[in-house]
N, C-alpha and C positions, 0 to 999 in steps of 0.2 A: 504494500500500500504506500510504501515511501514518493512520494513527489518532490520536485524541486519548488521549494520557500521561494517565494520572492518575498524584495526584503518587506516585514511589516515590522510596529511596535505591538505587545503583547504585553499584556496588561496583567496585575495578579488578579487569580479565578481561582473557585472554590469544582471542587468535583462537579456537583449538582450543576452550577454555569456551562463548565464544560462537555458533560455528557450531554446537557441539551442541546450543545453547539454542534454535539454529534450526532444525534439526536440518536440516543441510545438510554437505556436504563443505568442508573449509579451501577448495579449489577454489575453489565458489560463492560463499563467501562473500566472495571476496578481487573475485572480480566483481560483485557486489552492490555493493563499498564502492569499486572503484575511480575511477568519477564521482563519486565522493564526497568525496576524500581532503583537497582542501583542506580543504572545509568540516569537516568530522573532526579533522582534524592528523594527525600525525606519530606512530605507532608506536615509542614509544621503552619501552625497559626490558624487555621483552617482553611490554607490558599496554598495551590502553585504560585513559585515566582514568576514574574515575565521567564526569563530564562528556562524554568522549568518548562514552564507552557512551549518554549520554543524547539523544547528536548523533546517535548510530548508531539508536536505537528511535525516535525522533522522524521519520527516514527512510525505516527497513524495517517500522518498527511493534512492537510488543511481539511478543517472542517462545514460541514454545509451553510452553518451559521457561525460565519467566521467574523461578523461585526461583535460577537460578543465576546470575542477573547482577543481582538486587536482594539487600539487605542484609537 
């Protein structure tokens, strides 16, 4: 599923934000990121960082609703 990014700002997002961005269930997407999590990091504060988010589309690929995880 990997695409090439063009450049955007990403913004911090909470799981729920972004599984709707993917329009998937908290469920799925917590499987989707689970091979993932080192490379991601750590869930802290109840947000991905920008950055994280940028690990996370660089992975799963830009998401359908992708105004709500860019700036």
């Amino acid at each position: 599923m990997k695409t090439k990014i063009e450049t955007h700002s990403f913004k911090s997002t909470t799981k729920k934000i972004l599984a709707h961005a993917y329009n998937v269930t908290d469920k799925t997407l917590n499987k989707w990121l689970s091979p993932h999590q080192e490379q991601i990091g750590e869930y802290l504060s109840r947000c991905y960082t920008p950055r994280q988010i940028e690990t996370i589309v660089s992975i799963l690929g830009m998401p359908e609703r992708s105004n709500l995880i860019c700036v």
